[in-house]
C-alpha positions as CSV (number, residue, x, y, z in Angstrom):
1,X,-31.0,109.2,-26.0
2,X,-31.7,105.6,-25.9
3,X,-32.9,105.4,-29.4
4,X,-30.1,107.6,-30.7
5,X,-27.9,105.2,-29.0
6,X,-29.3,102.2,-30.2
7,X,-29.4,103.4,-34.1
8,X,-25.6,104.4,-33.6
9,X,-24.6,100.8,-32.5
10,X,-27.0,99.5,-35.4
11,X,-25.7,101.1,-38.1
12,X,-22.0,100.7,-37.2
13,X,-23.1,97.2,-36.7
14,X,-24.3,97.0,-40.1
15,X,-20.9,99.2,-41.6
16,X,-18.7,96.8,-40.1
17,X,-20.8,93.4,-41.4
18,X,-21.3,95.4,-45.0
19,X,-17.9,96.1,-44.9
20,X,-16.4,92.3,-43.8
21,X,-19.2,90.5,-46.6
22,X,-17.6,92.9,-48.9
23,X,-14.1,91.8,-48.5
24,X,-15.5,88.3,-48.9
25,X,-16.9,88.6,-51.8
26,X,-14.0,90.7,-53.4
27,X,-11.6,88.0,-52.4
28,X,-14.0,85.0,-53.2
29,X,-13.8,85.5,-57.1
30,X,-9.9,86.7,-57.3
31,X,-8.7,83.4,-55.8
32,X,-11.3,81.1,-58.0
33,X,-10.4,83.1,-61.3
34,X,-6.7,83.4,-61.5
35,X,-4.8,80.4,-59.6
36,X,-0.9,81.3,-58.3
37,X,1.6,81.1,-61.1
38,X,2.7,77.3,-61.6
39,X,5.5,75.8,-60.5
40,X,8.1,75.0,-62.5
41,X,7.6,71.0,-62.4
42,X,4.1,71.9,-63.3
43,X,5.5,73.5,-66.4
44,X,7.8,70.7,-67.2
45,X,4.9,68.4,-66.7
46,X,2.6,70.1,-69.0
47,X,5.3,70.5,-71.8
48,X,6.4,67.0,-71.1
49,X,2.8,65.7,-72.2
50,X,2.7,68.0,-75.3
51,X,5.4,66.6,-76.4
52,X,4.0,62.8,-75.5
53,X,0.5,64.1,-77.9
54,X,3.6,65.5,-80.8
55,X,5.3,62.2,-80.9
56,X,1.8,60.3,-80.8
57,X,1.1,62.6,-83.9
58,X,4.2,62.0,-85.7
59,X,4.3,58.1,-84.8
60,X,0.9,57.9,-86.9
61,X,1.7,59.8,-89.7
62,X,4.9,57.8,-89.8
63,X,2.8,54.6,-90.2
64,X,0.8,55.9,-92.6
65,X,3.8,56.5,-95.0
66,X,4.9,53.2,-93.6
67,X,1.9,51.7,-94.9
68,X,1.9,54.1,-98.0
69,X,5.6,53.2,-99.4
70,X,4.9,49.6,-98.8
71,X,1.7,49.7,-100.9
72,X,3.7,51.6,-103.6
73,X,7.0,48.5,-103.4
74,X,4.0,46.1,-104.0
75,X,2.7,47.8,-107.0
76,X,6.4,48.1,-108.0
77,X,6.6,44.6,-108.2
78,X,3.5,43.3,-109.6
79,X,5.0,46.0,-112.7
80,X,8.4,44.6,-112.4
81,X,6.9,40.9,-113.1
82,X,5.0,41.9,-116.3
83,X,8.1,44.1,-117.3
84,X,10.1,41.8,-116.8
85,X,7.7,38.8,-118.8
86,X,6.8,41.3,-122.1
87,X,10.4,43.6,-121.7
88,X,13.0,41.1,-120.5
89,X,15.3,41.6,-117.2
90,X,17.4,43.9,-118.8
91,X,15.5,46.4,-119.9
92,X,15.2,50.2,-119.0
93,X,11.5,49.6,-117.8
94,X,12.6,47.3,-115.4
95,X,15.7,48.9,-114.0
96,X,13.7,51.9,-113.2
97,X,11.5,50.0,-111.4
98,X,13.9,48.1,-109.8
99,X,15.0,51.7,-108.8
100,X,11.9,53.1,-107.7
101,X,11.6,49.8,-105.2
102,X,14.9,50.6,-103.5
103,X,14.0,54.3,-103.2
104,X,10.6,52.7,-101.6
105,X,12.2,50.5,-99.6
106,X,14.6,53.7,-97.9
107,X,11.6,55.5,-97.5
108,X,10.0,52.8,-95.3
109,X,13.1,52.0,-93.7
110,X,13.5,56.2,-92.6
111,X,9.6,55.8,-91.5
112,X,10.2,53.0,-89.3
113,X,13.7,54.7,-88.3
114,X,11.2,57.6,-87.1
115,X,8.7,55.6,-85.6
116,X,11.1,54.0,-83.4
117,X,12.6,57.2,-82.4
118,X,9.1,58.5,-81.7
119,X,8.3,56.0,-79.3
120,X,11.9,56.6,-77.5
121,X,10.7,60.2,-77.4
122,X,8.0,58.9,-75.3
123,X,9.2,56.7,-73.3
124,X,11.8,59.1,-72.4
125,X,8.9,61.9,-71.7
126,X,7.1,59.9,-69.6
127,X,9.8,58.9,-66.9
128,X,10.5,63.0,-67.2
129,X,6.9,63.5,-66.3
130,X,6.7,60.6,-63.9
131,X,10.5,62.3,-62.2
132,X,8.6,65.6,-61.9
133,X,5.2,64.8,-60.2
134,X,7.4,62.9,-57.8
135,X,9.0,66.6,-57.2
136,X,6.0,68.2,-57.1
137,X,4.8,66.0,-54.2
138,X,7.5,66.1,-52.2
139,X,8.1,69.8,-52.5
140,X,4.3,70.4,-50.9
């Protein structure tokens, strides 16, 4: 009887500590894998900086066509000089590239437009994300 007893309490000891490591274990992984749903500052904050990376984006493509139209008004000129030396002032040659410098020049004026808007865009995203991580904090 004394051994029967003593088995009983052992294996309900080990049941009941089988039993608690399991839970453990089961509830271990579930919290590490999928966190709680994010807050909604947490969601403005991450959209916030996407949209900081966007503008980065567009600002450097927007200097490259900067760069790329001013190239293009340079050539324009150096070919307005000689049409101008062998053709005269008044020719068609030279009108149309007189043309195709003004149409240059609006195209690096709209890039620069862009560029400037971009880094509003920024700015603007920045304080938003600055304004939410102040909300996050002082909503913990």
């Amino acid at each position: 009887m004394n051994i029967a007893k003593t088995i009983r309490r052992s294996a309900l000891g080990l049941a009941a500590m089988g039993l608690l490591s399991v839970g453990a274990w089961a509830q271990a992984p579930a919290a590490a894998s999928s966190p709680a749903a994010p807050t909604a500052q947490q969601r403005d904050i991450r959209h916030d900086r996407r949209n900081i990376r966007q503008d980065r984006r567009d600002i450097r493509s927007d200097k490259r066509d900067r760069r790329a139209d001013q190239r293009d008004i340079n050539h324009d000129r150096r070919q307005l000089a000689r049409s101008n030396a062998r053709n005269g002032v008044n020719s068609r040659r030279s009108q149309a590239l007189r043309h195709d410098i003004r149409s240059d020049r609006r195209d690096r004026r709209a890039d620069t437009r862009d560029i400037h808007h971009d880094r509003r865009n920024i700015r603007q995203n920045r304080r938003e994300v600055r304004h939410d991580v102040r909300q996050s904090r002082h909503g913990r």
